[in-house]
N, CA and C atoms as a LAMMPS dump frame, in Angstrom:
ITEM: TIMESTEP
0
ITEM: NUMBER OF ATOMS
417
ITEM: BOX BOUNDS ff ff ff
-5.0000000000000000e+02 5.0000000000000000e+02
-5.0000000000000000e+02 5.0000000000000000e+02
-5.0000000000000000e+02 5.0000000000000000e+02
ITEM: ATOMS id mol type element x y z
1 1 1 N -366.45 -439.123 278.776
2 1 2 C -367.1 -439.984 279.737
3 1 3 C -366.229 -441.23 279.917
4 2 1 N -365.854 -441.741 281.103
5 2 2 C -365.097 -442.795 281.271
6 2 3 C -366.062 -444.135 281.581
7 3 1 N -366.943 -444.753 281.244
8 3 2 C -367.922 -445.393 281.474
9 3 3 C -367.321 -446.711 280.291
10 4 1 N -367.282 -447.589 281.405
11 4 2 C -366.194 -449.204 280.278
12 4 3 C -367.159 -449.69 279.638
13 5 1 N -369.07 -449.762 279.961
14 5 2 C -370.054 -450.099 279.703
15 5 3 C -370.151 -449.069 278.297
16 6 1 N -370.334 -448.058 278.623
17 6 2 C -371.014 -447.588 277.266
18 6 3 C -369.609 -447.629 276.135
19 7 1 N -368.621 -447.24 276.976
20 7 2 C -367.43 -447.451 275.261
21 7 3 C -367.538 -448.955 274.837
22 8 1 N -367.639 -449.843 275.641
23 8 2 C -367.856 -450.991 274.942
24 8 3 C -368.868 -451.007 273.689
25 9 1 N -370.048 -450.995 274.472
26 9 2 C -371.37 -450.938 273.502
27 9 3 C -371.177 -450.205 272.268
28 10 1 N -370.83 -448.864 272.864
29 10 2 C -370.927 -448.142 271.511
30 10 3 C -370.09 -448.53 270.339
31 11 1 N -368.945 -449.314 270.47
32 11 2 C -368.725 -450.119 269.173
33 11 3 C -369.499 -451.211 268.352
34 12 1 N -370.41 -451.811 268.979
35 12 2 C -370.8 -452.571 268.517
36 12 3 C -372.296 -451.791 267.806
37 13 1 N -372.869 -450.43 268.755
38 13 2 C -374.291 -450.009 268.675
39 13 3 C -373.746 -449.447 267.124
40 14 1 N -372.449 -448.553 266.864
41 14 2 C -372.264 -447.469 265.849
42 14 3 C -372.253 -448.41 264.643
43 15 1 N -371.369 -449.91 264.7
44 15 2 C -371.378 -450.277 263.64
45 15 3 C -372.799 -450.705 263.095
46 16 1 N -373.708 -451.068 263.96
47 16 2 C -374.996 -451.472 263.509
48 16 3 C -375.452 -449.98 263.167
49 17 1 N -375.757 -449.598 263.661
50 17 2 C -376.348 -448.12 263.116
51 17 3 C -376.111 -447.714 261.889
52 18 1 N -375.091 -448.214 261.704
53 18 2 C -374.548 -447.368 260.147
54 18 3 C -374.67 -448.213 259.392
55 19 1 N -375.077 -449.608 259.215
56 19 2 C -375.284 -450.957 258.766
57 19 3 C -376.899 -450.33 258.389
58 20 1 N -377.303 -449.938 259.123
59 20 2 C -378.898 -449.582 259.208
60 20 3 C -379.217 -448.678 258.473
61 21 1 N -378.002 -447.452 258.587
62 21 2 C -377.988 -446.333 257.863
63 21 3 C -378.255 -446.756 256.399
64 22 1 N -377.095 -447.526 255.654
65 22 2 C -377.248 -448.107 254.688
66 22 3 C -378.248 -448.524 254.123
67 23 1 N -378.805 -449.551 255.048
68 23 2 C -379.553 -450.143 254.328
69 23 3 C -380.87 -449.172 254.361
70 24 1 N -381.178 -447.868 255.331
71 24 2 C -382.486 -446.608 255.053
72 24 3 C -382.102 -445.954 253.934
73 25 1 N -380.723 -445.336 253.384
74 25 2 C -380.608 -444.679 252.179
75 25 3 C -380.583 -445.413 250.955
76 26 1 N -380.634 -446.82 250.887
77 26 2 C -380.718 -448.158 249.791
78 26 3 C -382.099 -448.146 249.44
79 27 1 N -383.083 -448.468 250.602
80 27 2 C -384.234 -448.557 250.096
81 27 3 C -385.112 -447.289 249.667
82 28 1 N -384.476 -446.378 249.941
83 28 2 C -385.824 -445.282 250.148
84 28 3 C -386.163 -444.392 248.873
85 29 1 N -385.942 -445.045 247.829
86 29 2 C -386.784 -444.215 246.711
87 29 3 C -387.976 -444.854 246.375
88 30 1 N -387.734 -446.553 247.02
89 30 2 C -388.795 -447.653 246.766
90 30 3 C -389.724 -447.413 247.821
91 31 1 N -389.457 -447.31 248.886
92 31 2 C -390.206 -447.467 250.151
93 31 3 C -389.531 -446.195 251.457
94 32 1 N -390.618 -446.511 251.975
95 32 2 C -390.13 -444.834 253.604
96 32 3 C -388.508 -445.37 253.507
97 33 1 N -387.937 -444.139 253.946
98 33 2 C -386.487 -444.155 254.073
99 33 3 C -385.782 -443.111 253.026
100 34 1 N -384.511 -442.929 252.838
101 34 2 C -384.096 -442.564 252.048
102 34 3 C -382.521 -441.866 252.619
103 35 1 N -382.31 -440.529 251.722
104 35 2 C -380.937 -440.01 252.509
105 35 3 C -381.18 -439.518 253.726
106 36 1 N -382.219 -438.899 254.074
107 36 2 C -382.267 -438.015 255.001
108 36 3 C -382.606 -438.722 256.212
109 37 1 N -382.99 -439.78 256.169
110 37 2 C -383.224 -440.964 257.473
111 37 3 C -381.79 -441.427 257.669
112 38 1 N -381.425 -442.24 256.504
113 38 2 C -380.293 -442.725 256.768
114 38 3 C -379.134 -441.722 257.258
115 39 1 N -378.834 -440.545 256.869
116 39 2 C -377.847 -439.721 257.388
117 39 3 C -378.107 -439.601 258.768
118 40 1 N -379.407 -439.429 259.51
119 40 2 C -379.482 -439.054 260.573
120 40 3 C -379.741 -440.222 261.144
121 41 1 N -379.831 -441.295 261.01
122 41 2 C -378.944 -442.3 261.477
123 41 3 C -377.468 -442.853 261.628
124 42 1 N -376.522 -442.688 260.755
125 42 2 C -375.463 -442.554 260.786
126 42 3 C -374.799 -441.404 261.535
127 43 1 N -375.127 -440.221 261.376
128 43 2 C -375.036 -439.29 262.675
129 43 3 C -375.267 -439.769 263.938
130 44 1 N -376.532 -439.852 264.031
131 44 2 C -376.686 -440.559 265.949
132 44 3 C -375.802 -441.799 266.198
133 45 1 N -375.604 -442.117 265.139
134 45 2 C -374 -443.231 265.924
135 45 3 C -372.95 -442.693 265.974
136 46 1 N -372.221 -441.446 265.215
137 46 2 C -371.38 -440.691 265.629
138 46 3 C -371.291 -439.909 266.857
139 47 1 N -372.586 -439.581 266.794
140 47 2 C -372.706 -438.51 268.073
141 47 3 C -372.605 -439.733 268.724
142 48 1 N -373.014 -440.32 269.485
143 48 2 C -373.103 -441.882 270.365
144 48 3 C -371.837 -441.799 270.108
145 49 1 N -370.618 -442.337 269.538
146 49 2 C -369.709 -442.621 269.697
147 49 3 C -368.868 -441.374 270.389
148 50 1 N -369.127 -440.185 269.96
149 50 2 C -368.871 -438.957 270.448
150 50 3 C -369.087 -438.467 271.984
151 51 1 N -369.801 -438.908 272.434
152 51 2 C -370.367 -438.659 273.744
153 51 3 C -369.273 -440.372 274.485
154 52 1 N -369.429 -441.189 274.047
155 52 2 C -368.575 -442.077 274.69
156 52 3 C -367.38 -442.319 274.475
157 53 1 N -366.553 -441.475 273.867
158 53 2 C -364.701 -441.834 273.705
159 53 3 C -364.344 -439.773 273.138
160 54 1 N -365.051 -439.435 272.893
161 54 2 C -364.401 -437.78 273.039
162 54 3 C -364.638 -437.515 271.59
163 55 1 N -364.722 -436.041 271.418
164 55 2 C -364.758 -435.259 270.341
165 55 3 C -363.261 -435.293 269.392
166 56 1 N -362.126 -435.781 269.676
167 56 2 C -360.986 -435.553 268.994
168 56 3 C -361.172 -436.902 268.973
169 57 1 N -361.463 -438.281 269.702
170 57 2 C -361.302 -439.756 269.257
171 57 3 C -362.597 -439.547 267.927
172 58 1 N -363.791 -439.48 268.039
173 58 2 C -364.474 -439.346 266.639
174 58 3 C -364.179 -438.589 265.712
175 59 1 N -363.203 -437.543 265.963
176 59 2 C -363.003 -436.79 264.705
177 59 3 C -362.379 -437.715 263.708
178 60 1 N -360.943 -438.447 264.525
179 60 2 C -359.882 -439.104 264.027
180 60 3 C -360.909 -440.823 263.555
181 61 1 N -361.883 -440.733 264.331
182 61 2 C -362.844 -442.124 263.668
183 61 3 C -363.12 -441.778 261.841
184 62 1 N -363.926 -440.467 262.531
185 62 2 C -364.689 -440.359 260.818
186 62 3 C -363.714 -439.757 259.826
187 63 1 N -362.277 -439.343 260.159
188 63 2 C -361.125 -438.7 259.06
189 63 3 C -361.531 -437.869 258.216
190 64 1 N -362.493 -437.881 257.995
191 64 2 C -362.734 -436.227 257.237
192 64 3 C -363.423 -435.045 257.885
193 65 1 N -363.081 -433.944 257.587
194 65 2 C -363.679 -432.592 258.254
195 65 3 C -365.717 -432.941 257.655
196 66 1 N -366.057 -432.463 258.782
197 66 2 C -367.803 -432.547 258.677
198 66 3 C -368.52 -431.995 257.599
199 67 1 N -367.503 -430.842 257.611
200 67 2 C -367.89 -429.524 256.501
201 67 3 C -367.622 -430.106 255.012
202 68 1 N -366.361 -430.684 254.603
203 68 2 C -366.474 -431.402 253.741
204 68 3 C -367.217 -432.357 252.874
205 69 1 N -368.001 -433.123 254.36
206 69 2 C -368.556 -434.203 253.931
207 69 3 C -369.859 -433.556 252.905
208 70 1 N -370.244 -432.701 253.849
209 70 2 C -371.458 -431.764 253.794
210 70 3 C -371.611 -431.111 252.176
211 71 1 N -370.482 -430.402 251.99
212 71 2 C -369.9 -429.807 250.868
213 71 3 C -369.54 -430.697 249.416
214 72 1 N -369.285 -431.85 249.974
215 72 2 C -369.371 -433.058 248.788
216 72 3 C -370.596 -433.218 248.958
217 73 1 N -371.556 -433.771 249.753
218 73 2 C -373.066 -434.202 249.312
219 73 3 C -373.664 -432.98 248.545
220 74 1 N -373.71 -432.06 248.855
221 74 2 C -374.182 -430.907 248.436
222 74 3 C -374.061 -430.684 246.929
223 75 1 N -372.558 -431.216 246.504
224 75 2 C -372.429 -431.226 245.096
225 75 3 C -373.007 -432.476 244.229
226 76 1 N -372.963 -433.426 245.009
227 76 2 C -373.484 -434.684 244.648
228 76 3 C -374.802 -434.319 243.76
229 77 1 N -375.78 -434.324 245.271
230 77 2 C -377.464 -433.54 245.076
231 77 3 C -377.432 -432.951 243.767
232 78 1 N -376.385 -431.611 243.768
233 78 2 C -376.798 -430.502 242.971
234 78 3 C -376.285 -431.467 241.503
235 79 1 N -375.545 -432.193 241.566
236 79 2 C -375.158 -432.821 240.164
237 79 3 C -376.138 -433.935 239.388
238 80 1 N -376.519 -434.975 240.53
239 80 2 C -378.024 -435.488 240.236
240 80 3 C -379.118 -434.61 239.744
241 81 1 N -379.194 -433.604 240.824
242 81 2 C -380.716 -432.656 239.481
243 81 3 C -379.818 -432.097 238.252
244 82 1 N -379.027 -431.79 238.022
245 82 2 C -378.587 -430.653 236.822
246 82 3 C -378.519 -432.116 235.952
247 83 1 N -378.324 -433.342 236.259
248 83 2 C -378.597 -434.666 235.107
249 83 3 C -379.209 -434.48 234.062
250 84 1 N -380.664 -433.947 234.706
251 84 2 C -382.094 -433.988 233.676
252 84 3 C -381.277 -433.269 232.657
253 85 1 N -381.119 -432.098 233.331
254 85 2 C -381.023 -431.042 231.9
255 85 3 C -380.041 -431.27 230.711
256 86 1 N -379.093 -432.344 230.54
257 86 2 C -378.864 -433.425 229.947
258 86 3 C -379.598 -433.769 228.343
259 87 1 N -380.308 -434.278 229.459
260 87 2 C -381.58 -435.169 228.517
261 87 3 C -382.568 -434.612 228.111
262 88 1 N -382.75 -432.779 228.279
263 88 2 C -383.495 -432.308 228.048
264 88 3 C -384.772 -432.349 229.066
265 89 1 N -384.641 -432.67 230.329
266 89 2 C -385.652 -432.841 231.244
267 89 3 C -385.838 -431.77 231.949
268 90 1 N -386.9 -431.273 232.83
269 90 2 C -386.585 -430.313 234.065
270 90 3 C -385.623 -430.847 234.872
271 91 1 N -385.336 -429.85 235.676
272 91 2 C -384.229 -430.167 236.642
273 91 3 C -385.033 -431.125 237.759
274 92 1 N -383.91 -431.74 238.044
275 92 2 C -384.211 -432.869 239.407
276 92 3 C -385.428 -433.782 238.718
277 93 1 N -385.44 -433.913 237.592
278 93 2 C -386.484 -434.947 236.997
279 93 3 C -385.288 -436.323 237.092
280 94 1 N -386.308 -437.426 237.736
281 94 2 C -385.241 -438.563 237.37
282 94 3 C -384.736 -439.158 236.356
283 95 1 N -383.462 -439.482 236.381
284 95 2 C -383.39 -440.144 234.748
285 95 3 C -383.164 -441.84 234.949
286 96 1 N -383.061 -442.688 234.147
287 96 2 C -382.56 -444.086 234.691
288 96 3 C -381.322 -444.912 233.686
289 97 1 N -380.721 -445.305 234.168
290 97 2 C -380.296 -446.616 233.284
291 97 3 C -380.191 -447.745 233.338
292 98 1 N -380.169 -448.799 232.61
293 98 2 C -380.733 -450.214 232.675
294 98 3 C -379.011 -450.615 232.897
295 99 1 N -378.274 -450.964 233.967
296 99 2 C -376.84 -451.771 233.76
297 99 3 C -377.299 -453.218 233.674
298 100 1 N -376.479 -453.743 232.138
299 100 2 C -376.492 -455.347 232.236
300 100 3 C -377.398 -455.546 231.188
301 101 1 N -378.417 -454.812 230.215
302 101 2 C -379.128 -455.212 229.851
303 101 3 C -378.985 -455.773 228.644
304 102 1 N -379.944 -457.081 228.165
305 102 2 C -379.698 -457.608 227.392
306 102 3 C -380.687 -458.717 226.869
307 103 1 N -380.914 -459.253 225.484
308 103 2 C -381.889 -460.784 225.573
309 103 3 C -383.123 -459.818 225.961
310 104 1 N -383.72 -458.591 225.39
311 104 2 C -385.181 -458.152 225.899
312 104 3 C -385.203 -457.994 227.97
313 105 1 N -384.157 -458.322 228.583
314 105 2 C -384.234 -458.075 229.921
315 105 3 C -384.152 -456.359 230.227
316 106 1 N -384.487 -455.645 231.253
317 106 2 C -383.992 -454.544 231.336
318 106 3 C -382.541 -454.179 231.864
319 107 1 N -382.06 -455.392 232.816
320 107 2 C -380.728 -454.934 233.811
321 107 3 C -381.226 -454.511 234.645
322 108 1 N -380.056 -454.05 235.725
323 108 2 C -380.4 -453.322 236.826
324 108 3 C -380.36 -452.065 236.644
325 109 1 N -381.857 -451.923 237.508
326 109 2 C -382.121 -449.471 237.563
327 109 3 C -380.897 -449.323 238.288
328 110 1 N -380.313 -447.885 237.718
329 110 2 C -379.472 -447.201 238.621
330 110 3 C -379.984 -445.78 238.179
331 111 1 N -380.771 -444.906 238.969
332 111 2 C -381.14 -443.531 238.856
333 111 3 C -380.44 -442.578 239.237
334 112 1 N -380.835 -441.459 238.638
335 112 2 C -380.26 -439.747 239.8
336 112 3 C -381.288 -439.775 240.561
337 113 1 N -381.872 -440.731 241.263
338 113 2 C -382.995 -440.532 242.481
339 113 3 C -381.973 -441.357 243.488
340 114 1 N -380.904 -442.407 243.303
341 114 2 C -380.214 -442.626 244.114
342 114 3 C -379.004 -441.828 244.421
343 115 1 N -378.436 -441.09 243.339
344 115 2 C -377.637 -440.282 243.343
345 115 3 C -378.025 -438.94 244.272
346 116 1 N -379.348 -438.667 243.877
347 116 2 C -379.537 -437.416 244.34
348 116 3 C -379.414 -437.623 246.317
349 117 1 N -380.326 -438.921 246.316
350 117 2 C -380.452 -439.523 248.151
351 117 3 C -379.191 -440.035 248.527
352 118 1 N -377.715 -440.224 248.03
353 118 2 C -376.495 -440.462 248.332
354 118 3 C -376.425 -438.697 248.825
355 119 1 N -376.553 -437.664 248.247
356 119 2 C -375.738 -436.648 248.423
357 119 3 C -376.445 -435.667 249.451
358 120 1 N -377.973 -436.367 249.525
359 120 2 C -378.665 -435.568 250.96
360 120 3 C -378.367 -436.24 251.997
361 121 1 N -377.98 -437.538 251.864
362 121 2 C -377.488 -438.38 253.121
363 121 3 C -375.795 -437.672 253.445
364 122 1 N -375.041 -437.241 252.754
365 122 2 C -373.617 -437.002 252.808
366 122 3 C -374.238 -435.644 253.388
367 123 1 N -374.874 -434.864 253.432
368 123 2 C -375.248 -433.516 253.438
369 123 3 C -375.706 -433.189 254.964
370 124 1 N -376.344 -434.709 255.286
371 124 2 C -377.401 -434.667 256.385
372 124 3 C -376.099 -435.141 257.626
373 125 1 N -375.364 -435.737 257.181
374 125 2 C -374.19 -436.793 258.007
375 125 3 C -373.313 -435.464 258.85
376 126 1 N -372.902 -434.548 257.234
377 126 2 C -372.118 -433.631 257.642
378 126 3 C -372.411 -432.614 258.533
379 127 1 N -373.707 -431.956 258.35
380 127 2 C -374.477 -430.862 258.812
381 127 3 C -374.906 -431.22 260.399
382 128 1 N -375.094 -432.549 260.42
383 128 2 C -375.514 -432.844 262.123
384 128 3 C -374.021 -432.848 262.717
385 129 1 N -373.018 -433.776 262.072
386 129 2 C -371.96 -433.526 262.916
387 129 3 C -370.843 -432.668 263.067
388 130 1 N -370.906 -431.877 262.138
389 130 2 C -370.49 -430.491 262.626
390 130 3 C -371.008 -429.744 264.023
391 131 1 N -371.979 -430.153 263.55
392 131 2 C -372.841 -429.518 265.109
393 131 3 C -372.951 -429.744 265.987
394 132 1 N -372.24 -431.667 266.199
395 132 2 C -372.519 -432.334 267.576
396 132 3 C -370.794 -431.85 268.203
397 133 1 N -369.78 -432.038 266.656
398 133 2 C -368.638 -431.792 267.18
399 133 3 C -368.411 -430.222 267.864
400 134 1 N -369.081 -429.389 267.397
401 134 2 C -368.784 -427.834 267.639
402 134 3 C -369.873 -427.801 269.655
403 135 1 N -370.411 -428.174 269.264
404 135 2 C -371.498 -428.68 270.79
405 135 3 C -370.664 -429.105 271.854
406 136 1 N -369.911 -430.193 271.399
407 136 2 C -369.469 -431.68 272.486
408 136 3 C -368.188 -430.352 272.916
409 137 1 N -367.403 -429.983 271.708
410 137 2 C -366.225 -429.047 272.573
411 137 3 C -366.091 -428.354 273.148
412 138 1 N -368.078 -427.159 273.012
413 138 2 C -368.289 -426.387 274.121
414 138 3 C -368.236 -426.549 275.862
415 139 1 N -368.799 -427.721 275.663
416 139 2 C -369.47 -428.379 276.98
417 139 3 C -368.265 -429.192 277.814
């Protein structure tokens, strides 16, 4: 699409989007949100960027193959649940650790509930844009 209006915008719309993305896969073990919002937010700014500067300018944006991305979250996920079994837990049971702790404080949580929502968001990112890229080249 040669449109000076939307390639403009869409630099400014994608970086917010994915600003947004962030901050839906940050909050969402606490509150609505999580990977699967945030990925498909970060997707619809790809695709958006995709539809306004071409399928080979976003490929060379996002530098890695889709399938990849997909294929790393996937292992991510699967490495967050196999955690538990670790610790002797069921699988995909959360585990936590306290970083920093000290003086009776706990530190900061860092879970496999964020780990696990990092690798459905990488999963969700990849899987839509494979599909927008394999789409956009038909058409």
């Amino acid at each position: 699409m040669n449109s000076l209006i939307l390639s403009t915008a869409t630099r400014v719309l994608v970086a917010l989007m994915l600003l947004f993305s962030a901050y839906m896969l940050l909050r969402g073990h606490n509150e609505p949100g999580g990977g699967f919002i945030g990925g498909l937010m970060a997707a619809i700014g790809f695709a958006l960027y995709t539809i306004a500067h071409g399928t080979a300018t976003a490929r060379r944006a996002l530098r890695i193959d889709p399938r990849s991305i997909a294929m790393a979250g996937l292992g991510i996920a699967l490495a967050a649940g196999a955690a538990a079994a670790l610790f002797g837990a069921v699988p995909f049971t959360g585990q936590w650790a306290f970083l920093g702790a000290s003086d009776g404080t706990k530190g900061w949580p860092i879970g496999t509930v964020l780990l696990f929502d990092i690798g459905v968001y990488l999963v969700v990112v990849g899987v839509v844009l494979t599909l927008v890229f394999v789409l956009e080249e038909e058409v």
